[in-house]
N, C-alpha and C positions, 0 to 999 in steps of 0.2 A: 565322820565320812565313811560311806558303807565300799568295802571293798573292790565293790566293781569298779567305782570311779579311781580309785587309785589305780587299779591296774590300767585302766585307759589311759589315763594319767602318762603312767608309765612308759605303754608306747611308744609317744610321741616323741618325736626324733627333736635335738637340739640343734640350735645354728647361733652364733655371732655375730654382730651386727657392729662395724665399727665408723660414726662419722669421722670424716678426717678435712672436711673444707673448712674448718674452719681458719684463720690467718695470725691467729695467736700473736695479736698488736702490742698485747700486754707486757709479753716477751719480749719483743722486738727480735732482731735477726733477718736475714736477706729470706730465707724461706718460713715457711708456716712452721711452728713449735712442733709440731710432730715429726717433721720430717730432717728436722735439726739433730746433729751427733749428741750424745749424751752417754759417755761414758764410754766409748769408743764404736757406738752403732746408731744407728737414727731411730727417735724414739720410738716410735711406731712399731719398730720391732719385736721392744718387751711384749707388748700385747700380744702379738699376734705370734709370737712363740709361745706365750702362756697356753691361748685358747687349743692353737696347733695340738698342744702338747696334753692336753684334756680328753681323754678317748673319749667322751660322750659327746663330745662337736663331733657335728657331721658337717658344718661348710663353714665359712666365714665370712662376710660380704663387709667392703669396705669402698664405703661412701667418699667420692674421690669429687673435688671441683671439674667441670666439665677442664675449664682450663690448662688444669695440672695434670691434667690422664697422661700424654705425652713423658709426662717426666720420666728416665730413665732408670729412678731410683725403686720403680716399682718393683721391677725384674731384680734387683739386689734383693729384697725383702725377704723374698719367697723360693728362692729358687725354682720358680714354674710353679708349683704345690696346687693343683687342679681343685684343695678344697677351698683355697683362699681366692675369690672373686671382686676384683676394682670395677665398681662403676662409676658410670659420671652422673652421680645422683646427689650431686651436692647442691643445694640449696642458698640461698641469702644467709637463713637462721638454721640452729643446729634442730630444731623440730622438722624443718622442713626436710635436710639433709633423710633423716630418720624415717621420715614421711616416704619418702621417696623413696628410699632403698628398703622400706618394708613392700612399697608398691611393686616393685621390680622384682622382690623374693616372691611374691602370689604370681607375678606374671610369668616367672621362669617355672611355674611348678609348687614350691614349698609349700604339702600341705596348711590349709589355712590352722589347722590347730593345734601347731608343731610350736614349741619355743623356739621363741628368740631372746637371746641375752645383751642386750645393747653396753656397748662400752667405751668409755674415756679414751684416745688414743693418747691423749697426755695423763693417765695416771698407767705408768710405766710400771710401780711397784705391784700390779697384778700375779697373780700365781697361781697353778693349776689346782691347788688344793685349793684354796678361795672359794675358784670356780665349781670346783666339783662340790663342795661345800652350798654352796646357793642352788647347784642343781637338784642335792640330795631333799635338802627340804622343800622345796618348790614340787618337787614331782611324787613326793611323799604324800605331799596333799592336797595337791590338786589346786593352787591357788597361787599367785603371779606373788612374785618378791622380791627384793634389792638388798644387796651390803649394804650395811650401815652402820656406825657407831656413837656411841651414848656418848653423848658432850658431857665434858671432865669440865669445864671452864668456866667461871662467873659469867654469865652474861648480864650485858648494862645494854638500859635503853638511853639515846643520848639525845639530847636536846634540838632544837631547830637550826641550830647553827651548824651543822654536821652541812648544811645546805650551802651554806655562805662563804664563798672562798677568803680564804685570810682569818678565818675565827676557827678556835679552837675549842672543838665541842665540849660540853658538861654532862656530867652522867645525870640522869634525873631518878633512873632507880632501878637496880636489882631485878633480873626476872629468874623464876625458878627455872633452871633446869631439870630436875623432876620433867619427864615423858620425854624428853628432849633428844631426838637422835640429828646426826651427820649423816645424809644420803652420800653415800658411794657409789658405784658402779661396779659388777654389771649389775643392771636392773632385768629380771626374766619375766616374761609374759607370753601370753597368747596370742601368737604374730597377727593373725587378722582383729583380734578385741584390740590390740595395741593400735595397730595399722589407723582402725578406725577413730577410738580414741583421740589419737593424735591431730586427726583430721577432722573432727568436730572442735579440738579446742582450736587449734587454728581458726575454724570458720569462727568460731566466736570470738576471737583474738585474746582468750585466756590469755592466761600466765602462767604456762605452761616449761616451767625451767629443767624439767627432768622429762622420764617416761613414767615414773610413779605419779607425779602430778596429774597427767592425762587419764592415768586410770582411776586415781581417785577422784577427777572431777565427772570421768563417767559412771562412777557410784563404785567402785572396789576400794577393799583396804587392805593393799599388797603386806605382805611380809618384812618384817625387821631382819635379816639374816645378819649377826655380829661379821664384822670385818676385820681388817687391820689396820694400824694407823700407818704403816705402810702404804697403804692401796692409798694413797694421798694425792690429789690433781696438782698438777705441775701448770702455775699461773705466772706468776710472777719468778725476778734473775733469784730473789731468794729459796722457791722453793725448786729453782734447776739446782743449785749447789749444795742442795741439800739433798737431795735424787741420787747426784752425780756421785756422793760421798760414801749413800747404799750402799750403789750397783755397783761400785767399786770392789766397798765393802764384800759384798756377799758374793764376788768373785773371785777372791782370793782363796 
């Protein structure tokens, strides 16, 4: 890649993008998992003191259920902090949430060929090195990228009864992991290539589970940046207690 384009590259200012409507059933708990205490703060917090605390963020925009705007726990999060902006651009599905609050970043301004880094509000173990880390090489070369990491694990493909409640599935065989990575977050891209991306798989009702899938079903083949197995989404009570046990940890 010939120099010019990196330094273009370079210019372009960074921002954050956090969905948070979604109601995290899986968990259970009277509020949505993000906004549930973990470790004596609501989780949503880790993020957005990571990103905060990232000097190449220049804003932060977090995708709020129209619903839940009211909620008081906003004003705790932030202390006012004018970079960190809640809309009510939450969506049904977490694409649309994204959808939305990329639309809302082009409508307040953000030039369209600025990064944005979309991110987990439940993968709490985020950190500014991370972050700055996926910036470094995304802006190096001028091409959209995500954490990720290389799956350690057997993977087994398991039979049709995985389908049938009350049977207990059978492995039928071995798949290489060879090429194999864990998508993580954040994912970085080019807020209006994303923007639109997103909005084509939508119209075609893709299967579209991340922001890297969008852009590679609109022909890119974003960046592997290694992560940490840290940076782990928080779904299930098993992996709160497991979080919980970190942040603990790495507060002492």
């Amino acid at each position: 890649m010939d120099s010019g384009i990196q330094s273009s590259s370079s210019l372009r200012q960074c921002h954050a993008l956090l969905p948070t409507a979604g109601t995290g059933s899986r968990l259970g708990g009277l509020l949505p998992k993000q906004f549930q205490e973990l470790a004596g703060k609501p989780m949503l917090a880790y993020a957005l003191e990571a990103f905060i605390n990232t000097p190449k963020i220049e804003s932060i925009w977090v995708g709020v259920s129209p619903s839940f705007m009211d909620n008081p726990i906003f004003s705790t999060l932030t202390n006012n902090l004018s970079c960190v902006k809640f809309i009510a651009s939450g969506g049904p599905t977490r694409q649309e949430t994204v959808r939305n609050t990329l639309a809302a970043m082009l409508k307040a301004g953000i030039p369209e060929d600025d990064w944005v880094l979309v991110h987990d509000a439940a993968r709490p173990g985020i950190s500014p090195a991370l972050i700055q880390k996926l910036i470094g090489v995304v802006t190096q070369s001028g091409e959209g990228g995500l954490l990720a990491m290389p799956l350690a694990d057997t993977l087994k493909m398991a039979d049709s009864n995985l389908a049938i409640a009350g049977n207990t599935p059978r492995a039928l065989k071995t798949i290489s992991r060879v090429h194999l990575w864990q998508a993580q977050t954040p994912q970085m891209f080019n807020l209006k290539r994303l923007h639109d991306a997103i909005e084509e798989g939508i119209r075609l009702e893709a299967d579209i589970t991340d922001e890297a899938s969008a852009m590679e079903l609109a022909g890119s083949s974003p960046l592997l940046v290694e992560g940490a197995t840290s940076n782990f989404k928080v779904t299930h009570p098993a992996d709160w207690q497991l979080m919980q046990t970190l942040l603990q940890a790495s507060a002492q």
